[in-house]
C-alpha positions in Angstrom: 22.1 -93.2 45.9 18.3 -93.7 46.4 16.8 -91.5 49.2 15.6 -93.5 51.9 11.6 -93.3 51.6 10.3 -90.6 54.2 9.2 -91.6 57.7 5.4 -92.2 58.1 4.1 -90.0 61.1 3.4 -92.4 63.8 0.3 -93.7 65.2 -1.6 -92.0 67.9 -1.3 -95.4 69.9 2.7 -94.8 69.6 2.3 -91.3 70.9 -0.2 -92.1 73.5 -0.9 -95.1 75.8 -4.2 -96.4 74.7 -4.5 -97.6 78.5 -4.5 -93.7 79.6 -6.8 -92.9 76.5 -9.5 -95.9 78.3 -8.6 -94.5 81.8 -9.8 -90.9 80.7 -12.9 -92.9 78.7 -13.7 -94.7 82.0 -13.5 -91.6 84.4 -15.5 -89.4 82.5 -18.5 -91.1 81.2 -17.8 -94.9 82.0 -16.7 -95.2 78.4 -20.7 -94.7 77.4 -20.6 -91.8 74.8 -24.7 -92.2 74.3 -27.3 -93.1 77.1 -31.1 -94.3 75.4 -29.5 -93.3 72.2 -28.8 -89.7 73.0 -25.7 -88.1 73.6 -24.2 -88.0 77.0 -23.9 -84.0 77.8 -23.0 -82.0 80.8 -24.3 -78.4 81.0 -22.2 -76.4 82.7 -24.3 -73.2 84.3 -21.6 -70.9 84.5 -20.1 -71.5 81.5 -23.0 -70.6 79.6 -22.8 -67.5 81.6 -19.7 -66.6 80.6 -20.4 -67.4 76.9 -23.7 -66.1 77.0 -22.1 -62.4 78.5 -26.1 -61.3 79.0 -26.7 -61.3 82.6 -30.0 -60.1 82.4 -31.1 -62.4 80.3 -29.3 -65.2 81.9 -29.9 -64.4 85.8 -33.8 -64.9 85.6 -33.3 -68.4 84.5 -29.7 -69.8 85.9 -27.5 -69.7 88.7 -24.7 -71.7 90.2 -22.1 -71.8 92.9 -20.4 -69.1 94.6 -16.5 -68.7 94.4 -14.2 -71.3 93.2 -16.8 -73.9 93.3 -18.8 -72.7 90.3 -19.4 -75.8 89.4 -21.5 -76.6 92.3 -25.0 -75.7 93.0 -26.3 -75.4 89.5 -30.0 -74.8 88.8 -32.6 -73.3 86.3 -36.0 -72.4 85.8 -38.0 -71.7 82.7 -39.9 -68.4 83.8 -38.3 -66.9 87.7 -41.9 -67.5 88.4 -41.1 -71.0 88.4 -38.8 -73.1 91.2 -35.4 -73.9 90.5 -34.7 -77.6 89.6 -31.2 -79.3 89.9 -29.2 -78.9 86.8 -27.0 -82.3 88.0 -29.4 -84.7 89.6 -26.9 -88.0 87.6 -29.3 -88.1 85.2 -29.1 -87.2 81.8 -32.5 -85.8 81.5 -31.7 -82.8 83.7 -28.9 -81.9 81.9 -30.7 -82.2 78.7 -33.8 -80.1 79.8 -31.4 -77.3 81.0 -29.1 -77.5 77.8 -32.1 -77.5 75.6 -33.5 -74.3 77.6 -30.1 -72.6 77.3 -29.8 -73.6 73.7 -33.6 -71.7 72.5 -31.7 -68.7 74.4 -28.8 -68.6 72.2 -27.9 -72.0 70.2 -24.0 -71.1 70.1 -23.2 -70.0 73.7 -25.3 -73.3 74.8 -23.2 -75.6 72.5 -20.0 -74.3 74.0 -21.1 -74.9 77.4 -21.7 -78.7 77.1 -19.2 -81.1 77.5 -20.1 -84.1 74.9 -19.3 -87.9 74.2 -17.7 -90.4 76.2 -14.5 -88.0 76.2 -16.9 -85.3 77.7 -14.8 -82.0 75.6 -16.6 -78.6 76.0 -18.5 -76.9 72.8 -15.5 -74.4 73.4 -12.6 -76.6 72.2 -14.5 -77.4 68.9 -11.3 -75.9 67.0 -9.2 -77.5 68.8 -10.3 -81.4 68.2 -10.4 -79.9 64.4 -14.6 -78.4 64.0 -15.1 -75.4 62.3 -17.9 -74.5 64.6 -19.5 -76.0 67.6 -22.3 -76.9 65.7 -20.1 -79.3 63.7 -18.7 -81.2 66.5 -22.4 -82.1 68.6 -23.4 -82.8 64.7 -20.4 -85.6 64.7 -20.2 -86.3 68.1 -24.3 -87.1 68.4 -24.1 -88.9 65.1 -21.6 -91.8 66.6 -19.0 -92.9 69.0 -16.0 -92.9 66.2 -15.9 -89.2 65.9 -15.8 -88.9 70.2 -12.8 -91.0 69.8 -10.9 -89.1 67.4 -12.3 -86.1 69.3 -9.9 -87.5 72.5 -7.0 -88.1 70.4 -7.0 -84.9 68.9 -7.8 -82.8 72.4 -4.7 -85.1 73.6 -2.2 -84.4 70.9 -3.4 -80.6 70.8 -1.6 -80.2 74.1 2.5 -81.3 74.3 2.2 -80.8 77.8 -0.7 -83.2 78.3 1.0 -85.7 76.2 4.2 -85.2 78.1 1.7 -85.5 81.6 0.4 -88.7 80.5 3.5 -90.7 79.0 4.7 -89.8 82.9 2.3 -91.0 84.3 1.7 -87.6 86.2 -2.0 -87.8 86.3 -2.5 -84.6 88.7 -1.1 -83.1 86.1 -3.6 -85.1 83.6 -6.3 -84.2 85.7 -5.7 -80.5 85.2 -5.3 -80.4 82.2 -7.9 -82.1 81.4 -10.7 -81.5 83.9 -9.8 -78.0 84.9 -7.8 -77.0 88.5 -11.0 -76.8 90.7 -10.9 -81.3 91.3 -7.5 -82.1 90.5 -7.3 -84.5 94.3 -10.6 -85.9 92.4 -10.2 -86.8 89.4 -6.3 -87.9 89.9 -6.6 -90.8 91.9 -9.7 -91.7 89.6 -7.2 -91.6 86.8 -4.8 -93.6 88.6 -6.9 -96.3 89.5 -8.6 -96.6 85.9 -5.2 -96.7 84.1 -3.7 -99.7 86.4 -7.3 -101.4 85.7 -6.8 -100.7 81.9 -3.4 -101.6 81.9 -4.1 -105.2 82.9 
């Protein structure tokens, strides 16, 4: 008897509600992956601290909350003879001015410290969404919103437990995984909300 033909491997969209992927699209950037034509980017201060391992030559420049709420109270200078400025003001200019700072420091550790695109992933899980290098995901993800997509599906499917979150619609556990433990009463009522609004 012929063999039956094999099974093809199913579509992300089988695997994963599309709605979810929009509702993680619409909290992090508002589904924008560019602003003015450039790539939407977070710099995250202590991050780049941690990636950067030289505290000598990153105190004199950066600093950022104290604690568990690192992500607060970011700032830079160029020179310490300079004032701080705001690293997140909500605009994409002060995130690029620091990034670009960090990045004549030392390209790599800068890279990894972003997160990019409309699906806002950090440099650091460049492997993970399938890039050799850091350098090769900002290279796709500033050259076009397809490649940010396919960068969410594959940061999704990378992670059965985040799939697993998502199908039950357990979106502390979504916003976890996905945005780290420090905002999860945030960003999981966010979540929530975008997914019903998707979902209509």
């Amino acid at each position: 008897a012929a063999k039956p033909p094999a099974a093809k491997p199913p579509l992300a969209s089988a695997i994963i509600d599309p709605a979810a992927l929009e509702a993680i699209l619409e909290v992090e950037s508002n589904g924008a992956g560019f602003v003015n034509q450039r790539m939407i980017i977070r710099f995250e201060a202590h991050i780049f601290a941690k990636e950067l391992n030289d505290p000598g030559l990153y105190r004199p420049h950066f600093r950022y909350g104290a604690g568990d709420r690192a992500w607060t109270e970011q700032f830079w200078r160029p020179t310490p003879a300079d004032t701080w400025r705001a690293i997140h003001t909500g605009r994409q200019d002060s995130e690029w001015a620091a990034f670009e700072f960090a990045r004549s420091l030392n390209e790599t550790a800068a890279m990894r410290a972003i997160s990019m695109g409309a699906p806002q992933i950090m440099g650091f899980n460049h492997q993970r969404i399938g890039y050799p290098t850091v350098q090769a995901m900002f290279a796709a993800f500033d050259a076009g919103y397809p490649a940010q997509l396919i960068g969410l599906v594959n940061f999704v499917l990378g992670d059965a437990v985040l799939v697993d979150a998502i199908r039950r619609k357990d979106w502390r556990t979504v916003a976890k995984l996905y945005n780290g433990p420090g905002q999860v009463d945030v960003y999981a009522p966010r979540l929530e909300k975008a997914y019903r609004e998707a979902s209509v």
